[in-house]
N, C-alpha and C positions, 0 to 999 in steps of 0.2 A: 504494500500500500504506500508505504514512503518511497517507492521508487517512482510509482503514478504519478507521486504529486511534484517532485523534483523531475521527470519528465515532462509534465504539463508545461511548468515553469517555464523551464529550457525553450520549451515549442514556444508559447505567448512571448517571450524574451526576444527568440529570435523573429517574431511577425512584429516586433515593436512595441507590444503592450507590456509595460514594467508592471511587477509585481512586487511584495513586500519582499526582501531578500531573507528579512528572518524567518518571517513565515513559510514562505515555498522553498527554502532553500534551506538552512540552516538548523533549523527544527526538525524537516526530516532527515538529515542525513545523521543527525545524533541520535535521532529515534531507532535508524535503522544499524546506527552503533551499537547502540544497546541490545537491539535485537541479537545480532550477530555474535556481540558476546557473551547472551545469555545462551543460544544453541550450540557454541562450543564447550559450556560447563554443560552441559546434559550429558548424562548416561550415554551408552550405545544401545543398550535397550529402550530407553525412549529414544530416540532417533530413530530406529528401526519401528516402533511404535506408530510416532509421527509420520515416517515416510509410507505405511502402510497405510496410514488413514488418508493422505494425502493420492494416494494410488486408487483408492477404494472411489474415494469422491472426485474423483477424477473422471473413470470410467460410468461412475452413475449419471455425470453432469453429461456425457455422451450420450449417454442413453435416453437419457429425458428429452435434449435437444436434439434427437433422432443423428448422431455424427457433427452434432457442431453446425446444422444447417438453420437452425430454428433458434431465437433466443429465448436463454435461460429465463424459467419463470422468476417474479417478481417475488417479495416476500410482502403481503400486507396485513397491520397488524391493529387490531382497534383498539382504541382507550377504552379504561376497564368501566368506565361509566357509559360505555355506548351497549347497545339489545343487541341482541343475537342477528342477524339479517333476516329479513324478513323472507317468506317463504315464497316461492314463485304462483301465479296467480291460478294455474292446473293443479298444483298441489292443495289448495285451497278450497278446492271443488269436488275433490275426491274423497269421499266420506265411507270408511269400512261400512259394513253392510251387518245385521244381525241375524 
């Protein structure tokens, strides 16, 4: 993710729109310090761990997008003070029977 945003950066940079340099630039590249040296103190059994689950979900996000030709579905998520959706207007009309 901090490589997206320090990529972004770069591309806006060079079409001429400046951005904040700490923000797209400096902040992620410490974040992804961080990162980098939190995954060399792991285990090799978490790594191997990791790298399976990243394998796993790999091949699922294939699947779902039929090979990468379809984009990945969205995630949406409601606030805990909203109803349940409401029912579609067929289902509404259809009354089990005694």
């Amino acid at each position: 993710m901090n490589l997206c945003v320090i990529a972004y950066a770069v591309r806006q940079w060079r079409s001429g729109t400046r951005h904040s340099r700490l923000r797209y630039f400096l902040l992620p590249v410490a974040g992804a310090a961080v990162d980098v040296y939190l995954i060399t103190q792991l285990g090799s059994t978490a790594v191997e761990l990791g790298l399976g689950w990243l394998a796993i979900g790999i091949v699922w996000l294939a699947v779902i997008t039929k090979g990468f030709r379809r984009p990945a579905p969205e995630l949406q998520l409601r606030s805990a003070g909203e109803d349940a959706p409401a029912r579609p207007a067929s289902a509404a009309a259809v009354r089990p029977t005694s």
